[in-house]
C-alpha positions, 0 to 999 in steps of 0.5 A: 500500500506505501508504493500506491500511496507514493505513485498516484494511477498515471490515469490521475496523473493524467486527467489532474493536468487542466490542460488534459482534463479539457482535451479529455471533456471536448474529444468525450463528445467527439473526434477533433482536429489538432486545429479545432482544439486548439480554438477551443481551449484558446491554446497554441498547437504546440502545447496542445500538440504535447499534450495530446501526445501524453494523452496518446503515450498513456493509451486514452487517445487515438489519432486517425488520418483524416480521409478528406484530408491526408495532411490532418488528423482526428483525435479520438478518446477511448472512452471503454479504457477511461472507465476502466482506469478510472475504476482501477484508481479507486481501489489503489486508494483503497479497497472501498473505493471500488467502482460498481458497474451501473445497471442496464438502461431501462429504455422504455421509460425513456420512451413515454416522453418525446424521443430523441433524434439522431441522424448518422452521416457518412458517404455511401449510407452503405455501411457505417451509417446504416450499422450505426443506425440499427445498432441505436435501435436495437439497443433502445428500442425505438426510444431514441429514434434513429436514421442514417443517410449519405451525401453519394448513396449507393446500395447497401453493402453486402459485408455490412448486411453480413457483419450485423447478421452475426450480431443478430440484426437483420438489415437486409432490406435497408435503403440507401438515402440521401442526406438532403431527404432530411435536410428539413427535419428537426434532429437533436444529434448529427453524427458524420461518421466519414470525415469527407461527409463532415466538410459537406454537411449542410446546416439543419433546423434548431441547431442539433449537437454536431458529433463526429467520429472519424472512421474509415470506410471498410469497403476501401479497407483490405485487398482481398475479401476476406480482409475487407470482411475483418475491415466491416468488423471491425467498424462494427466492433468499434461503432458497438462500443461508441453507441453506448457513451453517445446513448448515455450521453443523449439521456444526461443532455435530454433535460436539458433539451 
């Protein structure tokens, strides 16, 4: 116990810098750009740049070649391994401190008032968008109501119908749609989930909460089948865990809304 009380958990040590702590809060809600953040936190790029790289050093932060444009990149926050550290760091206080998982959301109550509404972007509505869709709808039931659509649609890929076959959701007989079928419509969340169809996103009624999350198309991935397919599951894998976070943070925000 005097070797933990004299080392601090480096995911303390971490999040304690302010500078930190305020890249950890904006990259919580969505991927950003070096220059974005920057503005943000009224910082210059080489001290935000560092800190990013402790950020990145410890395992909290990722970065990703930008797909609409190769000399950026997008900064994204393992949101999974955030909990699991900062549940570590209690118990190497002391024993007491450990943190209890949190019970299953209990949607249908969600559902007696008026249900959110989120909108997933990407380029083709053919794979990220459409899985990301049905993954919202399977986990809430409809109490959040979800659509998908795409700035170039095309039909939809038959590795992402595969991928969510084997998660038990059938979306076989999904269309592809244009974005501008739902230019018109309210929405309290925009997420883009290619960073080509964040550049084209055109403005939408009442101001939804742009979130973006910067994940390649597998369709583009792998340069035989069998590599494209582990591509689709992966962006399966990785939209299964991000879902979550962003439907517990639609119900933290609903009051206020």
């Amino acid at each position: 116990m005097a070797s933990l009380a004299l080392n601090p958990p480096r995911f303390l040590r971490l999040a304690s810098n302010p500078v930190r702590w305020r890249l950890l809060n904006e990259l919580a809600r969505s991927d950003r750009r070096v220059r974005e953040l920057c503005a943000l936190l009224d910082r210059p790029q080489n001290l935000v740049s560092y800190h990013l790289a402790e950020l990145r050093a410890g395992g909290l932060v990722s970065r990703r070649q930008s797909a609409a444009d190769g000399r950026d990149s997008y900064y994204a926050l393992d949101l999974a391994r955030c909990g699991e550290l900062l549940a570590a760091s209690g118990p190497a206080l002391h024993p007491a401190l450990r943190v209890a998982p949190s019970p299953a959301r209990e949607w249908d109550r969600a559902a007696r008032s008026a249900r959110p509404r989120v909108l997933f972007l990407c380029t083709g509505n053919s794979a990220r968008s459409q899985i990301a869709e049905a993954l919202v709808e399977e986990h809430t039931g409809g109490a959040v109501e979800a659509r998908s659509a795409g700035s170039h649609p095309k039909q939809l890929h038959p590795y992402a119908v595969r991928v969510m076959r084997q998660r038990g959701i059938d979306i076989a007989n999904r269309n592809a749609k244009h974005l501008s079928e739902f230019a018109e419509e309210r929405f309290d969340y925009i997420v883009s989930l290619c960073d080509r169809v964040r550049e084209v996103c055109p403005e939408f009624p009442d101001h939804p909460e742009l979130i973006h999350w910067s994940i390649p198309d597998p369709a583009r991935e792998g340069s035989t089948d069998e590599e494209t397919y582990r591509a689709f599951e992966r962006t399966a894998g990785e939209l299964a865990a991000r879902i979550p976070f962003l439907l517990e943070l639609i119900v933290h925000d609903r009051p206020r809304r």
